[in-house]
C-alpha positions as CSV (number, residue, x, y, z in Angstrom):
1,X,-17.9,98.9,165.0
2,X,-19.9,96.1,163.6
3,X,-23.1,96.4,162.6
4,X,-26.3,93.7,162.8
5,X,-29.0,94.7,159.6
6,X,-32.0,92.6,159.7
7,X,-35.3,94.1,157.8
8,X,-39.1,92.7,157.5
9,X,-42.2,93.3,156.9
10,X,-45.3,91.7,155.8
11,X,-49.1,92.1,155.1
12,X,-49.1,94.8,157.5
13,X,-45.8,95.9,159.0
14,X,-41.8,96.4,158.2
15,X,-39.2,95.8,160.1
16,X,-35.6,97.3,160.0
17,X,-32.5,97.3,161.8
18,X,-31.5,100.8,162.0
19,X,-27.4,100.2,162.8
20,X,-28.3,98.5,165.7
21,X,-24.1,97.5,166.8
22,X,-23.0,94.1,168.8
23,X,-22.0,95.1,172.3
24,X,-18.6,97.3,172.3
25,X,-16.4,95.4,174.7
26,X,-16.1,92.3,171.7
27,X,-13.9,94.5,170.3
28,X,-11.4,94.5,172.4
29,X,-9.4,91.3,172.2
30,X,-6.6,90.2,173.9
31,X,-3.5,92.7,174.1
32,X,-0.8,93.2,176.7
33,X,0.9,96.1,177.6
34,X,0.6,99.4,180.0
35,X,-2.4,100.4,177.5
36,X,-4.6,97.4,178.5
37,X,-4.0,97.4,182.0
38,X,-4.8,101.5,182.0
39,X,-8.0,100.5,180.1
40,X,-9.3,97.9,182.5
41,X,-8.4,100.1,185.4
42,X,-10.6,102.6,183.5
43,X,-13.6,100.5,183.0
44,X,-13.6,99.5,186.9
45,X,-13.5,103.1,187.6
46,X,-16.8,103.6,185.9
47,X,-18.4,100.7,186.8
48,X,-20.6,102.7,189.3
49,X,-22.4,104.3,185.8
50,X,-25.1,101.6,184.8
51,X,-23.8,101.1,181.0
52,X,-27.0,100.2,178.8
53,X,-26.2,96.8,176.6
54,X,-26.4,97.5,173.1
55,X,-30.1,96.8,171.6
56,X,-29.3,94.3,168.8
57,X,-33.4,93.8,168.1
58,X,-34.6,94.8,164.7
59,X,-36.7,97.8,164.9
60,X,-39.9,97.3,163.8
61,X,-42.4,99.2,161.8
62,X,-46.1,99.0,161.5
63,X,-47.4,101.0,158.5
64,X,-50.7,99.4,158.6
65,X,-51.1,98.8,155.2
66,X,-51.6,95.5,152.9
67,X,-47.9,95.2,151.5
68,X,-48.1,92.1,149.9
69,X,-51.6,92.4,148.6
70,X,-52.3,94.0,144.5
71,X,-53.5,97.6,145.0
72,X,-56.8,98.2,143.5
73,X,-56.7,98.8,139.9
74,X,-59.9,99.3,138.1
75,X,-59.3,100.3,134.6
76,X,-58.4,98.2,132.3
77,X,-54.9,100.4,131.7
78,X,-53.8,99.6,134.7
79,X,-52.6,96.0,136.4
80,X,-51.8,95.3,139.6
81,X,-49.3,91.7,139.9
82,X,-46.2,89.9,141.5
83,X,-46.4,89.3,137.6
84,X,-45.4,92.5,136.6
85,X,-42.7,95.1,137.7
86,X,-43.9,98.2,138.4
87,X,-42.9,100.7,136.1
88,X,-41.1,102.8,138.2
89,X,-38.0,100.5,137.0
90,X,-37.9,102.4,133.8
91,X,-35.7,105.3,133.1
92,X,-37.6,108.1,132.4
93,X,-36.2,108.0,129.0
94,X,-37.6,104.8,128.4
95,X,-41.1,105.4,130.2
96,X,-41.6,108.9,127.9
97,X,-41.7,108.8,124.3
98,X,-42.5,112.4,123.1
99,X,-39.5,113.6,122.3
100,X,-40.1,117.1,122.8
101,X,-40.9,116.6,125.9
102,X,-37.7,114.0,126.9
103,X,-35.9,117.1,125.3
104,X,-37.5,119.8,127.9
105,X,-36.7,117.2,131.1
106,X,-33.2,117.2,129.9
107,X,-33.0,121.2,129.6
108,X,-34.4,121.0,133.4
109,X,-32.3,118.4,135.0
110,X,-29.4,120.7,133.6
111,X,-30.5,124.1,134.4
112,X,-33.0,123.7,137.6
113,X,-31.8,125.5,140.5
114,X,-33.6,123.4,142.9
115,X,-32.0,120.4,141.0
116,X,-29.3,121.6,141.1
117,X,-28.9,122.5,145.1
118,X,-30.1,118.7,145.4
119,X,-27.1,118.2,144.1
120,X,-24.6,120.1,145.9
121,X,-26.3,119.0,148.9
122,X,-24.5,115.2,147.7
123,X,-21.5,116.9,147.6
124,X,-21.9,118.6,151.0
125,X,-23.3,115.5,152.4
126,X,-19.9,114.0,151.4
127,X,-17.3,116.0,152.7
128,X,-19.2,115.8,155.8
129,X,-18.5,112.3,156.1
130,X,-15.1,112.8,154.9
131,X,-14.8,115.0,158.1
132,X,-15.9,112.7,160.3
133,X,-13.6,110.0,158.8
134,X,-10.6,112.1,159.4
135,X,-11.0,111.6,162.8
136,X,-9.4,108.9,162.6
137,X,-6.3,110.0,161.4
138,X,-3.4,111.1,163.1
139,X,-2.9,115.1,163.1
140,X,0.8,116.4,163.7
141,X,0.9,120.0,164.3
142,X,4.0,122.0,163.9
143,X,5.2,125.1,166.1
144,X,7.8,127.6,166.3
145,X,8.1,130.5,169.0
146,X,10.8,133.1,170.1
147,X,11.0,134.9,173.4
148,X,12.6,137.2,175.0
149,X,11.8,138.3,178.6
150,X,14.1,140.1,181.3
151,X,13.5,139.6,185.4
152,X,12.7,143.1,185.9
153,X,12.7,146.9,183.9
154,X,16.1,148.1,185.0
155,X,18.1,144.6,183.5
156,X,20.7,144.9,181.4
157,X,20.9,141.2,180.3
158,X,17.3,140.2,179.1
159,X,17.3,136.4,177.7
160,X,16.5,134.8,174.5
161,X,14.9,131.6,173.5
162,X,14.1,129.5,170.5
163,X,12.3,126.7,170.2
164,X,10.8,124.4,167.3
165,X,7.9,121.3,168.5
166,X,6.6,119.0,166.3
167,X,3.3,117.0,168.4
168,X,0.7,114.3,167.8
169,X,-2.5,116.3,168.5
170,X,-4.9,114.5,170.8
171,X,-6.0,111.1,169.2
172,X,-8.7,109.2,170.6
173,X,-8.3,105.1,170.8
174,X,-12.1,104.2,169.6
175,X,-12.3,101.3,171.5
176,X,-15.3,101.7,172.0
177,X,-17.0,102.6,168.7
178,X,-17.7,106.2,169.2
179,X,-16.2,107.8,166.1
180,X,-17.1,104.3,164.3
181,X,-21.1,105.0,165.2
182,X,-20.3,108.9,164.1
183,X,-19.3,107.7,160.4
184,X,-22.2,105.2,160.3
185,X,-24.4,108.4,160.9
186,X,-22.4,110.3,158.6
187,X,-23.1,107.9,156.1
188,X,-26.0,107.1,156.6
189,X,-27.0,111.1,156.1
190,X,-25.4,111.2,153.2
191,X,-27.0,108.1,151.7
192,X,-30.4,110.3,153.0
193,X,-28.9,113.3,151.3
194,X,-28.9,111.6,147.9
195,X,-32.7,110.2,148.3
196,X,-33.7,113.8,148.9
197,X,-31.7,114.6,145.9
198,X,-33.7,111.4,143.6
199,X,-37.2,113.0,145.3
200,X,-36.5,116.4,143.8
201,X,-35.9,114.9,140.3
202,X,-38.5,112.8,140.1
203,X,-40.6,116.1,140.9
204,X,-39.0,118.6,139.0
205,X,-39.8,115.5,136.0
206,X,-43.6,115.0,137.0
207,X,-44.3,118.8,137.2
208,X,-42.4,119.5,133.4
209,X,-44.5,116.7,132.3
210,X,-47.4,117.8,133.9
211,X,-46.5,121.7,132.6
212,X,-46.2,120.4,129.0
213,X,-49.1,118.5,128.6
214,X,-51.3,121.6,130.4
215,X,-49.6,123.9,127.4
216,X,-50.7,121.5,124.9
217,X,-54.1,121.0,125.8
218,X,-54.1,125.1,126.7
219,X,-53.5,125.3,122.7
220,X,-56.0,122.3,121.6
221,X,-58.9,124.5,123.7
222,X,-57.5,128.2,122.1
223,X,-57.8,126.0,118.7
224,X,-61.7,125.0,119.4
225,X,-62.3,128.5,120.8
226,X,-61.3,130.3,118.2
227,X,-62.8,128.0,115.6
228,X,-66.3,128.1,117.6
229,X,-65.8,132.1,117.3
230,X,-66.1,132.0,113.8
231,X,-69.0,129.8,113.6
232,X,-71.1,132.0,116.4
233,X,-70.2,135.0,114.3
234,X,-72.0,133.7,111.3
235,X,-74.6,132.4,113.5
236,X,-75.2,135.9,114.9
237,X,-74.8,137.5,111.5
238,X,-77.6,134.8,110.3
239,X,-80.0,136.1,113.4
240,X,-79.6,139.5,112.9
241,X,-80.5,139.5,109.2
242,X,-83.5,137.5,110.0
243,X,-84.3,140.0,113.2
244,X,-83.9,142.8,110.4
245,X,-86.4,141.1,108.1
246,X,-88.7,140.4,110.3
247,X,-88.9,137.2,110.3
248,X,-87.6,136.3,113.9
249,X,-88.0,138.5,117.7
250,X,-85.1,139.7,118.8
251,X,-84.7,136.8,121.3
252,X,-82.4,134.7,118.7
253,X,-80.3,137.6,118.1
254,X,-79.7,138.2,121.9
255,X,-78.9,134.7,122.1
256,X,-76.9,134.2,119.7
257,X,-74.5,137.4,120.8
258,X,-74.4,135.9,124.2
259,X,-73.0,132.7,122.5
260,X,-70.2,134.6,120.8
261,X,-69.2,136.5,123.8
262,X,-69.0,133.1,125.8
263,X,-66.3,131.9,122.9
264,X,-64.4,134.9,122.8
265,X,-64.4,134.2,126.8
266,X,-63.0,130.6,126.4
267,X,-60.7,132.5,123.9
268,X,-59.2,134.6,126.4
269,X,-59.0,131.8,128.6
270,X,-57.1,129.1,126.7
271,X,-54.3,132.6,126.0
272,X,-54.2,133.0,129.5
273,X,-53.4,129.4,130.6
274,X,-50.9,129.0,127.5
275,X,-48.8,132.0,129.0
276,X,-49.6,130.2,132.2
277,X,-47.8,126.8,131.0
278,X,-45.2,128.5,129.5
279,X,-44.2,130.8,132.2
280,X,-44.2,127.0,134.5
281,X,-41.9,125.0,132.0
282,X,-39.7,128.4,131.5
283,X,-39.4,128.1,135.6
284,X,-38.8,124.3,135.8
285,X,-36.5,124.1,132.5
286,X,-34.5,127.4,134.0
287,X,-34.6,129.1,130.8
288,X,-36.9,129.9,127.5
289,X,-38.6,127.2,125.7
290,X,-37.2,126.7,122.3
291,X,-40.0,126.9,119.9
292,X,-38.9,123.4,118.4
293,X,-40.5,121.9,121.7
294,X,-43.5,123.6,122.4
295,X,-45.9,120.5,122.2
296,X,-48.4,119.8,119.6
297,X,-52.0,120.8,120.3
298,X,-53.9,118.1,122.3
299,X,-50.8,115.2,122.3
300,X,-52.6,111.9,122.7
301,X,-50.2,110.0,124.0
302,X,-46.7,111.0,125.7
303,X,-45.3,107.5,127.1
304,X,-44.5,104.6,125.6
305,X,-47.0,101.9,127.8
306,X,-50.1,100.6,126.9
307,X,-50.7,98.9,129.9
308,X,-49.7,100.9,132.9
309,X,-48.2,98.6,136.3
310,X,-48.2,99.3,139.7
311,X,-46.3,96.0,140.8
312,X,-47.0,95.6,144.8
313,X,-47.0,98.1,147.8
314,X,-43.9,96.2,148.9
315,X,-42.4,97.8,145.5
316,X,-42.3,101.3,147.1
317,X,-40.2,100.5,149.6
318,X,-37.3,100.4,147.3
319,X,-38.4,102.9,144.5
320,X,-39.6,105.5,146.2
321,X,-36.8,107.8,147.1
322,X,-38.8,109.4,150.4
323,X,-39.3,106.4,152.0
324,X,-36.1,105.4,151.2
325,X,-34.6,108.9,152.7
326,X,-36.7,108.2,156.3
327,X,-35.1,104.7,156.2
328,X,-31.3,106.0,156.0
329,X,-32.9,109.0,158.6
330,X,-34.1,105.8,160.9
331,X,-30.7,104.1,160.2
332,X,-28.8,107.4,161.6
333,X,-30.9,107.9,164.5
334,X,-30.0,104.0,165.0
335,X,-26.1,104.8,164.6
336,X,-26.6,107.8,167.3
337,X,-27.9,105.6,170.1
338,X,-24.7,104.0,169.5
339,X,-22.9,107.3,169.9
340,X,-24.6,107.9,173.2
341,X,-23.9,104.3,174.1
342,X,-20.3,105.1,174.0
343,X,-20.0,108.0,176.1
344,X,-20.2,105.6,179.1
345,X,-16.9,103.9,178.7
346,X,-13.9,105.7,179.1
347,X,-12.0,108.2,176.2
348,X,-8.7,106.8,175.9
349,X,-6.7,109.4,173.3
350,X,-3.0,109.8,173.1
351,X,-0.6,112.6,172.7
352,X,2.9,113.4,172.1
353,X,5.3,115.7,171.3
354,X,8.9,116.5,170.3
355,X,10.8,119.5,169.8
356,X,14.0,121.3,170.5
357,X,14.6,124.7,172.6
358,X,17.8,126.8,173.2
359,X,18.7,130.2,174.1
360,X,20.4,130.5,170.7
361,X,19.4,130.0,167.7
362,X,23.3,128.1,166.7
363,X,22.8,126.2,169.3
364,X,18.8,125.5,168.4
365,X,19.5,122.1,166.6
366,X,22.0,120.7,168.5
367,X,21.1,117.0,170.1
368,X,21.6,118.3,173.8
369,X,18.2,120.6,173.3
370,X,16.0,118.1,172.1
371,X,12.8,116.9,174.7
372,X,9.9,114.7,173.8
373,X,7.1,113.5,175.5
374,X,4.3,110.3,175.1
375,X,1.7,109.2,176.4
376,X,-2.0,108.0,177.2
377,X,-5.2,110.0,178.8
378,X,-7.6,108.6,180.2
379,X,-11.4,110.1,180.8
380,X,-13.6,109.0,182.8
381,X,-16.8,109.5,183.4
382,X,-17.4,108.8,187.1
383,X,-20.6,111.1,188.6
384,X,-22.3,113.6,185.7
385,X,-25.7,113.7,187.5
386,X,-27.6,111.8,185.1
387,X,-26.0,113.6,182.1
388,X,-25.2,110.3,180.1
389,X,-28.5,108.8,180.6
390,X,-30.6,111.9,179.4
391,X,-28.6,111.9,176.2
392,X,-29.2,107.8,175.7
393,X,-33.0,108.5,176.5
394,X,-33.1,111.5,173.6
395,X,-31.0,109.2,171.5
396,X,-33.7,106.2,171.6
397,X,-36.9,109.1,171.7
398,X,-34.9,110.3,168.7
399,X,-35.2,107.0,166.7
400,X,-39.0,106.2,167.6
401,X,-39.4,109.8,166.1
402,X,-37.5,109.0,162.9
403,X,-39.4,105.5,162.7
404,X,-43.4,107.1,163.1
405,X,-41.8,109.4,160.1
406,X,-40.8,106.0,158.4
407,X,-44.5,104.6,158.7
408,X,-45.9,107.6,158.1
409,X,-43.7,108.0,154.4
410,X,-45.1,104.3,153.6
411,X,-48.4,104.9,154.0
412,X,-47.9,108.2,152.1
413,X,-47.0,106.7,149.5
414,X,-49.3,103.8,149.4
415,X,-52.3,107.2,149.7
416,X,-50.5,109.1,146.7
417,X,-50.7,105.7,144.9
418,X,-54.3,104.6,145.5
419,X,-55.7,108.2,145.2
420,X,-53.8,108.0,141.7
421,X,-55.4,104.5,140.8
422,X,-59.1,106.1,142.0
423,X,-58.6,109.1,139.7
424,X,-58.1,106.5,136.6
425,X,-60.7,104.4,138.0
426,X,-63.3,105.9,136.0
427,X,-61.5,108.0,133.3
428,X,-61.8,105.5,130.5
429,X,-65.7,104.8,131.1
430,X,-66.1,109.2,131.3
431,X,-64.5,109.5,128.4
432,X,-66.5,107.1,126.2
433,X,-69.8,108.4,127.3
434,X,-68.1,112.3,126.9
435,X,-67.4,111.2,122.9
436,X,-71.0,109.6,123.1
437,X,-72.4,112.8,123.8
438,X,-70.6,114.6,121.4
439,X,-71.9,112.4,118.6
440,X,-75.2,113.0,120.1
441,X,-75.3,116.7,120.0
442,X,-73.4,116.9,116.6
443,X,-76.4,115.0,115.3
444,X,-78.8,117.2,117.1
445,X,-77.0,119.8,115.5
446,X,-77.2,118.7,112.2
447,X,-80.9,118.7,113.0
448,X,-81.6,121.7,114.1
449,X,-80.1,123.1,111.6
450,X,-81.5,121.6,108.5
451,X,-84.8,121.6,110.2
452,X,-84.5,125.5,110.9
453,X,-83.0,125.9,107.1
454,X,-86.3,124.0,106.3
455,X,-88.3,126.6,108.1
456,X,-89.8,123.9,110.4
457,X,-88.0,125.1,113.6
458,X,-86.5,128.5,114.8
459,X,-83.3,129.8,115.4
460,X,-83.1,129.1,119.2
461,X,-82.6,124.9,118.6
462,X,-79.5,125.6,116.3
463,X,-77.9,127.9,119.3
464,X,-78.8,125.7,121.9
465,X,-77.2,122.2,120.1
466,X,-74.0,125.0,119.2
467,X,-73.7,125.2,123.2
468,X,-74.5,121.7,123.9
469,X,-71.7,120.7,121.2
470,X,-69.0,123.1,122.5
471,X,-69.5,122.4,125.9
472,X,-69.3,118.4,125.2
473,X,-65.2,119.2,123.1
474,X,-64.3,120.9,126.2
475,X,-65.7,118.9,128.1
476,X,-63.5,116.1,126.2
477,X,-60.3,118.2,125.9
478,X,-60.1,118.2,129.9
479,X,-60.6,114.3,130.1
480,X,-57.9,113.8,127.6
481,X,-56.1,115.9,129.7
482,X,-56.8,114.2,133.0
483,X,-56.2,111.2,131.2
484,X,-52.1,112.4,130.5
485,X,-51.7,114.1,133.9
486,X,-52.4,110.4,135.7
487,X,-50.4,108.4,133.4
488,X,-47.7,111.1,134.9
489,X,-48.8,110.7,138.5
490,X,-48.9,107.8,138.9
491,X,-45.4,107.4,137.3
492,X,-44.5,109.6,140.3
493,X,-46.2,108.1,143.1
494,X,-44.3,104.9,142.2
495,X,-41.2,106.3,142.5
496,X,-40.3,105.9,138.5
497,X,-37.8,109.3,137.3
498,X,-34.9,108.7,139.3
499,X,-31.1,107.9,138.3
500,X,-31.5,104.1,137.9
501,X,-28.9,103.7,135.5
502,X,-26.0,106.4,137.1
503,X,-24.4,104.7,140.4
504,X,-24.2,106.3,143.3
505,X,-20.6,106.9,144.9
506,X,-20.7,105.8,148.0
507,X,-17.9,107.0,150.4
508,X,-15.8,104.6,152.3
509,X,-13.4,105.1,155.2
510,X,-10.3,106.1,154.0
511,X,-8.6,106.1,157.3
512,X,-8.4,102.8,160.0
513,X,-8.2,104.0,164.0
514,X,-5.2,102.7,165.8
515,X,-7.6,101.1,167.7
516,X,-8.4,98.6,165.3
517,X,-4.7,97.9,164.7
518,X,-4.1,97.0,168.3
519,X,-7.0,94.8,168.3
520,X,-6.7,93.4,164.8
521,X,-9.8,94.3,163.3
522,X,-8.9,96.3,160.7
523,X,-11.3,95.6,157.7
524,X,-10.4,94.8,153.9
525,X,-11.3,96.8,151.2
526,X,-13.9,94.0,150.1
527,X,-15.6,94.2,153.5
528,X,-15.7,98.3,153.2
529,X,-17.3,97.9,150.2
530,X,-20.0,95.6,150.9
531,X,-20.5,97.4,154.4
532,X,-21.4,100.3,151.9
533,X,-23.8,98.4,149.2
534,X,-25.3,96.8,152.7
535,X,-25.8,100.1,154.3
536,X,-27.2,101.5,150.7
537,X,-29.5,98.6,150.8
538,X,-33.6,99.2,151.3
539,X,-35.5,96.9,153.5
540,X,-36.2,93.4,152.1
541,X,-39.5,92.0,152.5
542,X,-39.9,88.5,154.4
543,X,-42.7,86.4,155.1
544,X,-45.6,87.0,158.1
545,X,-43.6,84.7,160.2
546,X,-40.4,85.7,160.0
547,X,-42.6,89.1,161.4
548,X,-43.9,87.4,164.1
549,X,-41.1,85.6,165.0
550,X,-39.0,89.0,165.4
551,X,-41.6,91.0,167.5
552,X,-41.6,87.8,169.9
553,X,-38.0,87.5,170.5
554,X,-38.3,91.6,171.7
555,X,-37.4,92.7,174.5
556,X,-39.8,93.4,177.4
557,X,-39.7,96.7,179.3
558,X,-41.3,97.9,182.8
559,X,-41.3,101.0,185.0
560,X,-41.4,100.8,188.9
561,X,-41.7,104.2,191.0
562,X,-40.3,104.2,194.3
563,X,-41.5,108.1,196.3
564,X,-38.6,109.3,198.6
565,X,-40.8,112.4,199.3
566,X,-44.4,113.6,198.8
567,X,-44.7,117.5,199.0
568,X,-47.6,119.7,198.4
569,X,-46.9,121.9,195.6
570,X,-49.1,124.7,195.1
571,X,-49.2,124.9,198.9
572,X,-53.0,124.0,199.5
573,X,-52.6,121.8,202.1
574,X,-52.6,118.7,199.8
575,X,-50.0,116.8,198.9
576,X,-50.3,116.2,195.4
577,X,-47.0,115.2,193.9
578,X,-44.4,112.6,194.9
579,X,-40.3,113.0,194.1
580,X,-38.6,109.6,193.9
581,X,-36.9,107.1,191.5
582,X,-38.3,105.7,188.4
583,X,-36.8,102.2,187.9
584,X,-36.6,101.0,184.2
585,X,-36.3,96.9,184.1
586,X,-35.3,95.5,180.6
587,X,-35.6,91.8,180.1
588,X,-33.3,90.4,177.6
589,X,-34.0,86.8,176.1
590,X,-30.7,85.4,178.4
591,X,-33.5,86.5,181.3
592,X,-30.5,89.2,182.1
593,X,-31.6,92.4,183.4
594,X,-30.8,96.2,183.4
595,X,-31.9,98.5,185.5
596,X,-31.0,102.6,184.8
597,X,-32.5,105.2,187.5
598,X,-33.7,108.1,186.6
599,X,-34.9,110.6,189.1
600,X,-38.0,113.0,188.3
601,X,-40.9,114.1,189.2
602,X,-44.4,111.6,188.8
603,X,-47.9,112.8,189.6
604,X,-49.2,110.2,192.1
């Protein structure tokens, strides 16, 4: 079946065909024969079911967000332009430039077991479609049988027969586009298949990322632990000599124990999150971490960018793999309207057979016992009692489902992205004032302590600035952290860590209906294989009105209730609900209408 793709969007909305297909019946061209004149006796036959015509509008989307707008970048790291791609076009190889850690991504995208169920998923994805393209190949069953049988228990002369039957199983004519629609839907499943697929890598690359640079910064604060350890010990071994000689009250000494017992805490700490981080990159690599790429203490920098670009909002539509996966889901549920479409014509299939039979098994191959048989069937569907139209109605509900899931990834990802760009907002400006402070309180440090060496001050000033000076590092180490995990998110929220540079093998129809044959529509390999890079393709953005001209030239749609009976239903005397028809009018541009009953129930 052909297929109509048409996609927008602008400031504020998206549009996409989702397989939307040209009405059926231009198909079917011109052919003579018994076949053509059982098909038109067919279609008069169920010209009493109300066929719907085939919805060739673009669906639209609405994510209410600015697409063509620069998201709001306000550190100077980060840009916002048409200017600049965003850098989710880089290979993660190219994006990271710490080699142990482009090492440790590769361990996980070979040993990952959720990676790798992404994967076989693909595979999965594509027999399925394979499946569904085999219907459109002819299936010749073979059969072989032996009986004998006697008229009654007391015969003496009980017969014998052979017989051998090759036959054409049941082959449907898609005429109608059925089995077409049903390997759109395949396809486009399996094109949603491998999105989900890119989503779980560019995950399972974020978190080992985000693991290794916890580990390292887990070591940097173990290293400024364990050094501030030593230098409370000798600040407690300084108070206690002093407590001893009476020179100071016990106070410093206290103090200066409760200082050491807060390092040793931030000791214990930093061991605990190391085995933490380690135990999460063990997890995401799928094995132990050699020692060769456990990270350096407190990396400062893990990618190779300066200048960090988000591109455009529009960008996401093509990068990020989850709103690429609702598209293909939005495309499917497009390609099963078209299935349910279908159901109204007639199934046309054909079915044949030969074999040979004899009562003996000499005499089996002989040209006198062989019988054949050919021929068309012809379904109908003539009164289902509203059967058809429920299953178009869940069809097109189906679809507006899979398209709020489509706005709703967009603006997902347009959050994921701005909450990203908020978090970095600030960082640079924290982190100057964090190494401003630690300058301070080293000086006041340096102080205190000459000051107290002097004998002009106590004990207490020196402990306090310690504190105040440990606090400020930590205080530095987790910024400098912060700093690496957003350069990683928002690497992610853009979509950058999937397989730009490994094609995806799309599958193609191997096998051509006889349908298309008779009708001489049979497509070349060319056309198969831009049908496939079309159907791969995301939605293009167009200008605002391009937009508006699409929504205009929709279709307009109203509901008329006509009661053939009002009944009282709890039995209070009142009549409070009314049974009847609800009329559904659809006016096309040609000023052509439809009208498709339903019956149910309305509250008045």
């Amino acid at each position: 079946m052909s297929a109509q793709k048409t996609s927008i969007t602008n400031s504020s909305s998206v549009a996409i065909t989702a397989i939307d297909a040209q009405p059926a019946l231009s198909r079917l061209r011109k052919n003579s024969g018994r076949l053509l004149g059982l098909t038109a006796l067919a279609i008069s036959m169920a010209a009493c079911n109300t066929i719907p015509k085939a919805d060739i509008n673009p669906v639209l989307a609405e994510p209410n967000i600015p697409m063509q707008q620069t998201y709001g970048a306000f550190d100077q790291e980060t840009v916002s332009t048409p200017e600049q791609p965003s850098i989710a076009a880089q290979r993660w190889q190219n994006f990271y430039s710490d080699e142990r850690l482009k090492g440790l991504i590769a361990l996980g995208l070979d040993k990952n077991k959720d990676f790798e169920s992404a994967r076989l998923a693909i595979e999965k994805a594509r027999a399925q479609y394979q499946i569904t393209d085999i219907n459109d190949a002819l299936a010749i069953n073979g059969s072989a049988g032996y009986t004998r049988q006697a008229q009654n228990r007391v015969s003496t002369s009980p017969n014998s027969s052979y017989n051998v039957q090759l036959g054409l199983a049941s082959y449907e004519l898609d005429f109608w586009g059925r089995i077409a629609s049903l390997k759109d839907q395949a396809l486009q499943s399996f094109l949603a298949t491998t999105a989900a697929k890119d989503a779980t890598q560019i995950s399972l690359i974020s978190n080992i990322a985000q693991s290794y640079a916890n580990l390292s910064y887990s070591l940097a604060q173990l290293k400024l632990a364990e050094a501030t350890v030593q230098s409370r010990e000798q600040s407690l071994f300084i108070a206690n000599k002093r407590f001893e000689a009476g020179i100071d009250p016990k106070l410093p000494s206290l103090q200066a124990s409760a200082s050491l017992e807060n390092a040793k805490l931030a000791v214990l700490r930093a061991q605990s999150s190391i085995l933490q981080s380690r135990n999460a990159l063990q997890y995401l690599v799928g094995g132990a971490i050699p020692n060769e790429l456990i990270p350096t203490p407190a990396v400062s920098n893990i990618t190779t960018q300066q200048i960090f670009s988000a591109g455009l909002p529009s960008e996401l539509l093509r990068y990020r793999p989850d709103v690429l996966q609702a598209e293909y889901n939005l495309k499917a549920a497009g390609a099963n309207i078209e299935v349910a479409r279908a159901a109204y014509y007639p199934s046309i299939s054909l079915a044949s057979s030969v074999g040979v039979s004899s009562s003996s098994l000499s005499d089996l191959f002989k040209n006198s016992a062989v019988g054949w048989s050919f021929g068309p069937n012809i379904s109908v569907p003539i009164f289902d009692a509203g059967r058809l139209d429920a299953n178009y109605d869940v069809a097109q509900i189906e679809r507006k489902q899979t398209l709020a899931s489509y706005e709703g990834a967009i603006q997902t990802a347009f959050r994921e992205v701005s909450d990203v760009l908020a978090t970095r907002a600030t960082l640079g400006e924290q982190l100057q004032s964090q190494y401003r402070l630690q300058d301070n309180f080293e000086q006041t440090y340096q102080i205190a302590d000459a000051r107290f060496k002097a004998g002009l001050d106590n004990y207490l000033d020196v402990l306090d600035a310690q504190r105040s000076l440990f606090s400020t590092q930590q205080g530095i180490l987790d910024l400098e952290l912060q700093k690496i995990i957003s350069q990683i998110e928002l690497y992610q929220a853009l979509g950058g860590g999937a397989n730009l540079d490994v094609p995806t093998v799309i599958p193609v129809p191997q096998h051509t209906n006889l349908a298309q044959i008779v009708t001489g529509s049979v497509k070349s390999a060319k056309a198969k294989a831009t049908n496939a890079i079309q159907a791969a393709g995301s939605a293009p953005v167009v200008s605002p009105q391009e937009a508006l001209a699409i929504k205009q030239s929709q279709t307009t749609k109203t509901t008329t209730f006509e009661p053939t009976a009002i009944v009282d239903v709890n039995d209070d005397g009142r009549k409070d609900a009314a049974v009847g028809v609800v009329t559904e009018e659809t006016r096309f541009n040609d000023a052509s209408v439809e009208q498709v009953p339903v019956t149910q129930i309305v509250e008045p």
